[in-house]
C-alpha positions in Angstrom: 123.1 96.5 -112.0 122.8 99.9 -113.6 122.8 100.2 -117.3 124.8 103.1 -118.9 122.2 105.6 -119.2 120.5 104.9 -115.9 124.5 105.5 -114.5 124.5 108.8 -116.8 121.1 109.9 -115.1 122.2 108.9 -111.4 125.2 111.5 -112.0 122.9 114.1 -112.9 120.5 114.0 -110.0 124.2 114.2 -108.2 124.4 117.5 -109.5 120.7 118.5 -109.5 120.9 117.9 -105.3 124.5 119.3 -105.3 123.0 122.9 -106.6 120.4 122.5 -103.8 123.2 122.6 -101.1 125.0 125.2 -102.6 122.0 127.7 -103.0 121.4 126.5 -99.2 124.9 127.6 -98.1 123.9 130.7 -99.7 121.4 131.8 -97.8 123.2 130.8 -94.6 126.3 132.8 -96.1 123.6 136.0 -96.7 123.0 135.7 -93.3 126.2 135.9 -91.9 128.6 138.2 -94.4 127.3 141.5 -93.0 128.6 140.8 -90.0 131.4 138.2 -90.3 132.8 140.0 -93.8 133.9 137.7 -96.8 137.2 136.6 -95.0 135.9 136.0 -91.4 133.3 133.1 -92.8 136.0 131.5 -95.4 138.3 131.2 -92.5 135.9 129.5 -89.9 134.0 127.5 -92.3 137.5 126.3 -93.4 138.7 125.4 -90.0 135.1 123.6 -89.3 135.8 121.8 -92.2 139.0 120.3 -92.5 137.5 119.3 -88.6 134.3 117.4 -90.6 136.6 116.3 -93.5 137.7 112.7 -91.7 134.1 111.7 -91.2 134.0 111.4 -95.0 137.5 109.4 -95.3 136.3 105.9 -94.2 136.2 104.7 -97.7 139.0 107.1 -98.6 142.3 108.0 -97.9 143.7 111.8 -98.6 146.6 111.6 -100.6 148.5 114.9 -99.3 150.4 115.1 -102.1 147.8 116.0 -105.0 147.9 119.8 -103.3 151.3 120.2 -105.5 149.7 118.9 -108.7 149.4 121.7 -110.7 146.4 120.5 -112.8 144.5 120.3 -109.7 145.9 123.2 -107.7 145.1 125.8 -110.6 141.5 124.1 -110.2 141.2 125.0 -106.5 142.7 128.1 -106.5 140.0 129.3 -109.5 137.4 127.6 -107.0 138.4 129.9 -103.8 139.0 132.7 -106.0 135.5 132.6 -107.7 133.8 132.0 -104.1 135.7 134.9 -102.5 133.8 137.2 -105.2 130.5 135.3 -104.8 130.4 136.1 -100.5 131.4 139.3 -101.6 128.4 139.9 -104.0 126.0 138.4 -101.6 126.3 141.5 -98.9 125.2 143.9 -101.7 122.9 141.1 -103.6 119.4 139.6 -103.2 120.0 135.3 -103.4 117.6 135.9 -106.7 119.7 138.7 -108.4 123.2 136.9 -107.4 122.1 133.8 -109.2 121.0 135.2 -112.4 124.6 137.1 -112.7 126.2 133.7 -112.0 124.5 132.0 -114.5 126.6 133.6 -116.7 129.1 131.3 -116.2 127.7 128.5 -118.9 128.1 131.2 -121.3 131.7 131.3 -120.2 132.3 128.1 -120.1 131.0 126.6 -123.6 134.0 129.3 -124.5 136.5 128.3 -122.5 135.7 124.7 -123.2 135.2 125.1 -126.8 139.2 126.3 -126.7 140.9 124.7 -124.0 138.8 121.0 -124.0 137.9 121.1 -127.5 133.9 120.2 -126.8 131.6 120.3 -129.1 127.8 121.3 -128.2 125.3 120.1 -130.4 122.1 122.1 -131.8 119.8 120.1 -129.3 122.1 121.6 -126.4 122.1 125.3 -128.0 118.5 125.5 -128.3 118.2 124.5 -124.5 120.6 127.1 -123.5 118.5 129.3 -125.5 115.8 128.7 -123.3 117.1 128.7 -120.2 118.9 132.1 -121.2 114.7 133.0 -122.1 114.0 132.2 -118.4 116.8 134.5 -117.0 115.9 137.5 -118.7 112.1 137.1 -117.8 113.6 137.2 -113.9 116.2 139.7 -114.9 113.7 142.1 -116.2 112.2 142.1 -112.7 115.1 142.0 -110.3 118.2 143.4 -111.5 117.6 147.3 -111.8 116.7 147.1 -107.9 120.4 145.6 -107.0 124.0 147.4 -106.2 126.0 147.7 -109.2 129.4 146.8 -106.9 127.6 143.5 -105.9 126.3 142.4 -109.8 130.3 143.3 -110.9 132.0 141.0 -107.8 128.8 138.0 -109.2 130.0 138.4 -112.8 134.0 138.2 -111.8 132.6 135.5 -109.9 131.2 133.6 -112.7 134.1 134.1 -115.2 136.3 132.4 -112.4 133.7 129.3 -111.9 133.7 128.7 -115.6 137.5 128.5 -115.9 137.3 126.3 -112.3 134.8 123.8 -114.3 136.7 123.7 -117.0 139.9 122.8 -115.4 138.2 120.0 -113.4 138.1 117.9 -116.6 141.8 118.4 -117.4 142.5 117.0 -113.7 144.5 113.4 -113.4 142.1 111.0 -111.8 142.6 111.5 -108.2 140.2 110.5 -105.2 137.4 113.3 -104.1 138.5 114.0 -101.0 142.2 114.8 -101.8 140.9 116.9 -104.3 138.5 118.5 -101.7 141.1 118.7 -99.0 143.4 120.6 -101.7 140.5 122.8 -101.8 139.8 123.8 -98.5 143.3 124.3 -97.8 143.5 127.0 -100.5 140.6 128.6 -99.2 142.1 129.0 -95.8 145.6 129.9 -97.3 143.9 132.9 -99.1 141.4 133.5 -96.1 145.0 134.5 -94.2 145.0 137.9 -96.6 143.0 138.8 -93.6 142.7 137.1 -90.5 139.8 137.7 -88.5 140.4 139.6 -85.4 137.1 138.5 -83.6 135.5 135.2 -82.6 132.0 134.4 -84.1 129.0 134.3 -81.5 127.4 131.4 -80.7 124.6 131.0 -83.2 127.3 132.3 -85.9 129.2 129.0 -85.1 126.5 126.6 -85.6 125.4 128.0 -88.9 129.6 128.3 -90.0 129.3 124.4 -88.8 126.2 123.7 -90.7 127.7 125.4 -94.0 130.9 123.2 -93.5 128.9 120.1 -93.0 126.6 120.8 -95.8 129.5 122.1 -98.2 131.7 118.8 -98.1 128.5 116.4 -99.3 127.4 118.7 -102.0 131.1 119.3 -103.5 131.8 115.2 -103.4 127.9 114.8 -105.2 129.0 118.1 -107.4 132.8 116.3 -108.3 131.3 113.0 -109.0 129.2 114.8 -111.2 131.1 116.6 -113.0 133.8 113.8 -113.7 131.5 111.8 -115.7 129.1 113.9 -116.9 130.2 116.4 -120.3 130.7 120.1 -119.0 128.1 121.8 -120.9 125.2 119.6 -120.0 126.9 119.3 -116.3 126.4 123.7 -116.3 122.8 123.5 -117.9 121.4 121.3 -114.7 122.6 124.3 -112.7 120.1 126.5 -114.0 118.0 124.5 -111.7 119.4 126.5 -108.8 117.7 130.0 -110.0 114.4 128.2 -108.8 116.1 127.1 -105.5 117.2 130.4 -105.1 113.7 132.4 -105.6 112.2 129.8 -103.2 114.7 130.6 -100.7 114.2 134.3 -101.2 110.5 133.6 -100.5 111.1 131.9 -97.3 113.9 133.9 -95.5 113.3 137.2 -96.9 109.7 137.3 -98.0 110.4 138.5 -101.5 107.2 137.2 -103.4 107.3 135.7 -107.0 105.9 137.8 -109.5 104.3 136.3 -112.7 107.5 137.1 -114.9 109.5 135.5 -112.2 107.0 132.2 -112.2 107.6 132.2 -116.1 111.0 132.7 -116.2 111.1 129.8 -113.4 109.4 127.4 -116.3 111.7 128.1 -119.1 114.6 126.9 -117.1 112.4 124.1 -115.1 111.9 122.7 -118.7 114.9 122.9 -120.3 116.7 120.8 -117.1 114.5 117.8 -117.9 114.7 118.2 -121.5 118.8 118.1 -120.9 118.0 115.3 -118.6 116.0 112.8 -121.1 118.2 113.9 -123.9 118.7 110.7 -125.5 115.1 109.1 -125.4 113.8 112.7 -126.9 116.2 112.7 -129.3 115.3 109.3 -130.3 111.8 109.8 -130.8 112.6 113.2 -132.9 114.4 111.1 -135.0 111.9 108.8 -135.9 109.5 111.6 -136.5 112.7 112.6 -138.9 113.8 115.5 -137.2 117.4 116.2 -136.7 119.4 118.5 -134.6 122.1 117.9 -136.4 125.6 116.0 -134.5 124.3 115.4 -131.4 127.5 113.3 -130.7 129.0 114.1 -127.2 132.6 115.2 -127.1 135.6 113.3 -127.2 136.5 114.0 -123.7 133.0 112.9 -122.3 132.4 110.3 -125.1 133.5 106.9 -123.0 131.5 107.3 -120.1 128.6 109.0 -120.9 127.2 107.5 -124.1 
């Protein structure tokens, strides 16, 4: 039976392979949005998947009626509205560059939470935001004055929509994934309608729009889950994790080659994920040694399940 912290850890590989997926539907969207356009791919990928969706019902049933619940409605529609402006980006952006702009959505959402959830982060958590933020701007340095400045403005928009979609995810009623995840998908199609597609994707378009479906609904249930129990801010800092997904990616599609500042940034944000990840048991032993980070308490909102 698992005790409470090895529960707490289970949730937060959930979110560590949920990134993965994301970053992987990335690239396949990369691939595609050139030709497709930002609408074409949200409207096939959404009819692929509400075609997957029963496969992941056995344990499950939809309930229909959490689209009208306005909690989680304003969540989905922040969620379609912050992807529409992360496809966009990705036609003018490398994977690298369009994941360092992103990643200004913790920064966003410590704000937001801090007024709307009423978290509090604790010194410990600051300083490893500091040093992830250390291991973005050793990458930024490198990538972003070679990108489109249309393409960094739709990943920042982007990013301010994703922290607000987080946020909002914790002030959901309890409700079972896939409802939540059909609600989703049916917003994305609604708003996909602005501009229906007026040609059929080719063959090997429709198996990578099939692929993306497939992989999307496992990593958002893993990313849900996660996000559920886990608190917000150290939920975001795991995502850092998907920068280094990201330049890998880069590496093996596009053959863009890590440079040492890249490599180094890479480490700062490597580091700071586990440190998030062993929190308590490095916190325990800096505590004997008698340092103190000051209230390292979790949040009220979080407080019940995670410690």
């Amino acid at each position: 039976m698992l005790t409470v912290k090895d529960s707490t850890l289970k949730f937060q590989y959930f979110i560590v392979l949920a990134v993965l997926g994301y970053r992987l539907n990335d690239c396949l969207t990369k691939m595609l949005v050139t030709d497709m356009g930002v609408f074409g791919i949200l409207f096939f990928r959404s009819i692929f998947t509400l075609t997957l969706l029963p496969l992941f019902m056995w344990t499950s049933k939809i309930n229909y009626r959490c689209f009208f619940e306005r909690s989680i409605f304003i969540r989905n529609l922040l969620a379609a509205v912050a992807l529409y402006f992360e496809v966009a980006s990705l036609e003018y952006l490398s994977l690298s560059a369009f994941i360092l702009l992103t990643y200004m959505a913790p920064v966003f959402t410590k704000i937001f939470a801090h007024f709307i959830l009423k978290e509090k982060i604790s010194y410990f958590e600051v300083s490893l935001m500091a040093l992830s933020f250390v291991g973005v701007f050793f990458i930024l340095d490198v990538s972003i004055e070679r990108e489109n400045f249309l393409g960094a403005v739709y990943a920042l928009v982007g990013a301010v929509f994703y922290a607000l979609c987080l946020v909002f995810t914790k002030k959901m009623k309890e409700e079972a994934p896939t409802s939540i995840y059909f609600s989703y998908v049916m917003v994305l199609m609604l708003m996909s309608l602005i501009s229906i597609p007026d040609t059929l994707p080719q063959i090997p378009e429709v198996g990578i729009l099939f692929a993306m479906a497939l992989i999307h609904i496992g990593v958002f249930l893993l990313h849900l889950k996660g996000l559920l129990y886990l608190q917000t801010s150290r939920a975001v800092l795991l995502e850092y994790l998907g920068l280094i997904f990201a330049l890998s990616f880069d590496y093996l599609f596009w053959n863009r080659l890590l440079d040492p500042m890249q490599a180094m940034g890479g480490t700062c944000i490597v580091i700071s994920c586990l440190l998030s990840i062993y929190r308590e048991q490095i916190l325990s032993l800096l505590q004997r040694m008698g340092i103190s980070f000051g209230n390292n308490r979790t949040s009220a909102v979080s407080q019940p399940n995670e410690e």
